[in-house]
C-alpha positions as CSV (number, residue, x, y, z in Angstrom):
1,X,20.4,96.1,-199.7
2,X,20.8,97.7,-196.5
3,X,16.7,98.0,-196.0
4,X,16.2,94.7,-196.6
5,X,19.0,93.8,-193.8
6,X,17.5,95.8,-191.3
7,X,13.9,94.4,-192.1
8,X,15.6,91.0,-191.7
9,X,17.1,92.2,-188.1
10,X,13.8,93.5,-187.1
11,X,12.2,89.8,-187.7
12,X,14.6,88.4,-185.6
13,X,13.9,90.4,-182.9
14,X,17.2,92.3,-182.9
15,X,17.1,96.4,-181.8
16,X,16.8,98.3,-185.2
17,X,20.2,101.2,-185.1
18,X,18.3,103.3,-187.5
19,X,14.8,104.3,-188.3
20,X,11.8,105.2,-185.4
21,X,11.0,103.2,-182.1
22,X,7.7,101.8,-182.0
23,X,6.1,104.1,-179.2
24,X,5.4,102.0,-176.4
25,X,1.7,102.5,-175.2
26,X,1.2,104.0,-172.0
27,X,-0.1,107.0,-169.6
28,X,1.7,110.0,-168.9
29,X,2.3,111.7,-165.6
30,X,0.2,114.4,-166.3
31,X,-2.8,111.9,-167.5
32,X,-2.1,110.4,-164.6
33,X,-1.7,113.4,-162.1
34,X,-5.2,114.3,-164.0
35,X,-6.8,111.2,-163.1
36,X,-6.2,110.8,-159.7
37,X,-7.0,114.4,-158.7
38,X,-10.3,113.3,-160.4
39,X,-11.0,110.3,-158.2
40,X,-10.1,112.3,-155.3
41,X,-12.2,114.5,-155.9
42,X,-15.2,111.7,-156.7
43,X,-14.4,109.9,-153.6
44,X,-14.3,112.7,-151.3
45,X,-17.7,114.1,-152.7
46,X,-19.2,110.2,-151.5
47,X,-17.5,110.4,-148.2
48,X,-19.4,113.8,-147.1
49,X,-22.7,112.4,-148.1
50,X,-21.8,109.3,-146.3
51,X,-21.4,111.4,-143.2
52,X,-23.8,113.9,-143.8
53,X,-26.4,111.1,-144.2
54,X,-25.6,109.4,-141.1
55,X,-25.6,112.4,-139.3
56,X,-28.8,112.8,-140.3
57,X,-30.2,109.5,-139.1
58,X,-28.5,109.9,-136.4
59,X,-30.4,113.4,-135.2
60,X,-33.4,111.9,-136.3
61,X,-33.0,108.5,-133.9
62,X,-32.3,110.9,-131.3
63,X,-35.0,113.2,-132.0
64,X,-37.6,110.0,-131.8
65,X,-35.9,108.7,-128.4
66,X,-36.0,112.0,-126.8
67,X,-39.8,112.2,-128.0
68,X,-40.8,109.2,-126.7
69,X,-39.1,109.9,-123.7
70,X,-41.1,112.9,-123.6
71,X,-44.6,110.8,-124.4
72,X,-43.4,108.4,-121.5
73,X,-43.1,111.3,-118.6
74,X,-46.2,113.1,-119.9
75,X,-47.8,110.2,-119.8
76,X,-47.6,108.7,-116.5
77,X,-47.5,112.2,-114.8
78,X,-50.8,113.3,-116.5
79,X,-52.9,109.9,-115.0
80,X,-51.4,110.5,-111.8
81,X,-52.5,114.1,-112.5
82,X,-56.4,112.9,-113.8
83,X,-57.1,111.0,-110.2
84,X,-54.8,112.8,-107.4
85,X,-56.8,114.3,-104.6
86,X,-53.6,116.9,-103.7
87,X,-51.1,118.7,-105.4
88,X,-48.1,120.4,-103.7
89,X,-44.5,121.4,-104.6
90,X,-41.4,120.5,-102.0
91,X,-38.6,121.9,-102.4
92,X,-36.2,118.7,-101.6
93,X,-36.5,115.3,-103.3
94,X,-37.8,113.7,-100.7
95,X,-41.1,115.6,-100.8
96,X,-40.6,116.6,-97.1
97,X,-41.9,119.9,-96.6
98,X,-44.2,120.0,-99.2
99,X,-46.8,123.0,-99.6
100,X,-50.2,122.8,-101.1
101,X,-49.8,123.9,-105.3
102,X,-52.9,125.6,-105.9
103,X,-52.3,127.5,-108.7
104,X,-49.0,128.8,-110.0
105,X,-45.8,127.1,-112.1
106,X,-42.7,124.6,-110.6
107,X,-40.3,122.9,-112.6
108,X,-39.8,119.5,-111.7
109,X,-35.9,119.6,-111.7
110,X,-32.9,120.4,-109.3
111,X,-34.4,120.1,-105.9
112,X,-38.0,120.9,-106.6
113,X,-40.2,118.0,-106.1
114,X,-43.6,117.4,-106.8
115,X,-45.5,115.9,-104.7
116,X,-49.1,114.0,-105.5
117,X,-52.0,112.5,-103.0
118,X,-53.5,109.4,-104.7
119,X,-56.7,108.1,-103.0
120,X,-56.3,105.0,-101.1
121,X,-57.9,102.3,-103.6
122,X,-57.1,99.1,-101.4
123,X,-57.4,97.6,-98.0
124,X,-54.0,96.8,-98.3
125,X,-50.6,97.6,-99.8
126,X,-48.1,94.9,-98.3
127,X,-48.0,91.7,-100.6
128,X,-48.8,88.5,-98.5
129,X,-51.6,90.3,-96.5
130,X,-55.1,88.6,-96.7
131,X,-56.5,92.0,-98.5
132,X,-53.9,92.9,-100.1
133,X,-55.2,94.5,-103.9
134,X,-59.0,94.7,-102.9
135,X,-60.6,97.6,-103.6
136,X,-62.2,99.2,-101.3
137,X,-65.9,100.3,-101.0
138,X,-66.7,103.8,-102.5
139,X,-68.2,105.8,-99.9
140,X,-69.4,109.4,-99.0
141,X,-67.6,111.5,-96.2
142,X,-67.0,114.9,-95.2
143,X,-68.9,116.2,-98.4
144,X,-66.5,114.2,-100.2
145,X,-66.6,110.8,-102.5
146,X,-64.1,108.4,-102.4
147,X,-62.2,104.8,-101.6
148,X,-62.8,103.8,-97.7
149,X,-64.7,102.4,-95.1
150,X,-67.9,102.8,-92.4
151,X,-65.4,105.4,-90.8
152,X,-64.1,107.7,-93.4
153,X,-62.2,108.0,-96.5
154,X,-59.2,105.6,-96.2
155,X,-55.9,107.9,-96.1
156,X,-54.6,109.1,-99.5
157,X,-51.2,107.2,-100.9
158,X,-48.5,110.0,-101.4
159,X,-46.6,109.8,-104.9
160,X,-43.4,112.1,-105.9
161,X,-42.0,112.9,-109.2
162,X,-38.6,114.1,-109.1
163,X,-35.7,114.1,-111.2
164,X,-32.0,112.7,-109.7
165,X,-29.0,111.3,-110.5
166,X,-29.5,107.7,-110.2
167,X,-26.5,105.6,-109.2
168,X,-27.8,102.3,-110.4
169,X,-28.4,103.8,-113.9
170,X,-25.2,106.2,-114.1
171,X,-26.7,109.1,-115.0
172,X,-29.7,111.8,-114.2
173,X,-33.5,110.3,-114.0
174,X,-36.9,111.1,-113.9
175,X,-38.2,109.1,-111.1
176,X,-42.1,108.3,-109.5
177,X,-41.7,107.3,-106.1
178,X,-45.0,106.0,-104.3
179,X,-43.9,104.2,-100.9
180,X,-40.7,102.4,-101.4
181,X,-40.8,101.8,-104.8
182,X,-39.0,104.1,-107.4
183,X,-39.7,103.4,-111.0
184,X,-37.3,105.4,-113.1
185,X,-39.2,106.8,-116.0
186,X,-36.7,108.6,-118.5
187,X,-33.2,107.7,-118.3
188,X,-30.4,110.0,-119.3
189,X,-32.7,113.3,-118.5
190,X,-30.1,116.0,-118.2
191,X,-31.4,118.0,-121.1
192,X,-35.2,117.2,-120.1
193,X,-37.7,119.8,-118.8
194,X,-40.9,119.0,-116.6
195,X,-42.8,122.0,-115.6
196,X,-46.6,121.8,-114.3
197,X,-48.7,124.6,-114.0
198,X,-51.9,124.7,-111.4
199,X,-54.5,127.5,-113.0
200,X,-57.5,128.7,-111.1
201,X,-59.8,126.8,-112.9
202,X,-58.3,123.5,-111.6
203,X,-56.5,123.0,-115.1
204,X,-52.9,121.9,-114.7
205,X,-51.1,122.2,-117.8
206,X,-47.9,120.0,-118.7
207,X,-44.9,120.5,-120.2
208,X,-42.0,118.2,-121.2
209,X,-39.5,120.0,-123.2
210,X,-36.1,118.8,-124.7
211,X,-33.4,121.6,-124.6
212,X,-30.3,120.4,-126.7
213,X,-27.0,121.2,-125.0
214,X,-25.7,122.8,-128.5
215,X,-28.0,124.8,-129.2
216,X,-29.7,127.9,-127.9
217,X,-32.0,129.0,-125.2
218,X,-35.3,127.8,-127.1
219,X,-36.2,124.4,-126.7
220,X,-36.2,122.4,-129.9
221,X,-38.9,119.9,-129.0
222,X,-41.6,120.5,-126.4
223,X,-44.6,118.3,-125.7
224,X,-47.7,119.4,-123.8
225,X,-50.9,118.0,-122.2
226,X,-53.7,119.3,-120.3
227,X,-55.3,117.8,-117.6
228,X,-58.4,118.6,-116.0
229,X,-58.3,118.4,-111.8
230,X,-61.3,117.0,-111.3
231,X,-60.7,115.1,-108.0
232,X,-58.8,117.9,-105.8
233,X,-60.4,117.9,-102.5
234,X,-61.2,121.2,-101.2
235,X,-61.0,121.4,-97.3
């Protein structure tokens, strides 16, 4: 009689006084302590290769700019380099002072300057003149070929290389210089090397290395080029 009361009670909804609670389903603290360590764990493990891999593309978008940078300089110093008629090293920015390079090493940095003789290729250099960009006639003078006229070789065009803080740009440049006009050629070139070297056999070798601020004395990337003087005038 009193089983079948209770039975009766727990139809109805009403709390049972005797016999077991139906066990509520549920996690307990230490399954749940268990799991979240484990997702800490997962999560963490995703954030370091989320970093680590952006680091990485990082260094390697910096180690393509830097190279290209590298390309750029080497480049437009090397054709200078193919068809100057002078090399000399100054040792201000300006080029004022400059001494004859004829074989030897100078970095381009600091205050060093160096300084290139282009030959003179036109009859004139001022836009708005009647001959301004003709060429003028190749001609033999002085045991010498080159650009000029019935009376001599036309006077060579003087070009400087030279690395500076450029206020317009905020921050340290390699520059070309050839009258007025500077052309910045590699912005943001604090950790950038230019060294030329003048051998004997007019050779000039050229080197553009990148020397990381974090790292050691070796440079990590370093681009060369040679370039054969074939044009230096010998007086």
């Amino acid at each position: 009689m009193k089983a079948a009361f209770t039975l009766v009670k727990a139809r109805l909804g009403q709390p049972c006084k005797s016999g077991s609670r139906r066990r509520q389903n549920g996690y307990t603290l230490a399954e749940v302590m268990i799991g979240l360590a484990g997702s800490v764990i997962v999560i963490g493990a995703l954030l370091f290769g989320a970093f680590g891999l952006q680091r990485s593309l990082h260094a390697s978008e910096l180690y393509a700019n830097y190279q290209a940078d590298q390309r750029r300089l080497l480049d437009y110093l090397s054709r200078d380099l193919r068809r100057s008629i002078g090399i000399a090293s100054a040792a201000t920015v300006s080029g004022s002072g400059a001494a004859a390079l004829e074989s030897g090493s100078i970095d381009v940095e600091n205050q060093t300057a160096l300084v290139l003789t282009l030959p003179g290729y036109y009859q004139g250099n001022e836009p708005g003149v009647n001959n301004y960009d003709q060429p003028l006639p190749v001609v033999a003078a002085d045991d010498q070929v080159g650009y000029g006229t019935a009376k001599g070789l036309a006077p060579g065009v003087t070009v400087i290389f030279r690395r500076e803080y450029v206020a317009s740009e905020g921050c340290v440049c390699y520059v070309r210089q050839e009258a007025e006009a500077s052309l910045v050629i590699v912005r943001r070139a604090e950790n950038l090397h230019l060294q030329v070297t003048v051998t004997d056999s007019d050779n000039c070798l050229v080197q553009v290395s990148f020397q990381s601020p974090y790292s050691g004395v070796a440079p990590l990337v370093t681009t060369y080029d040679s370039v054969m003087l074939r044009n230096i005038r010998k007086y």
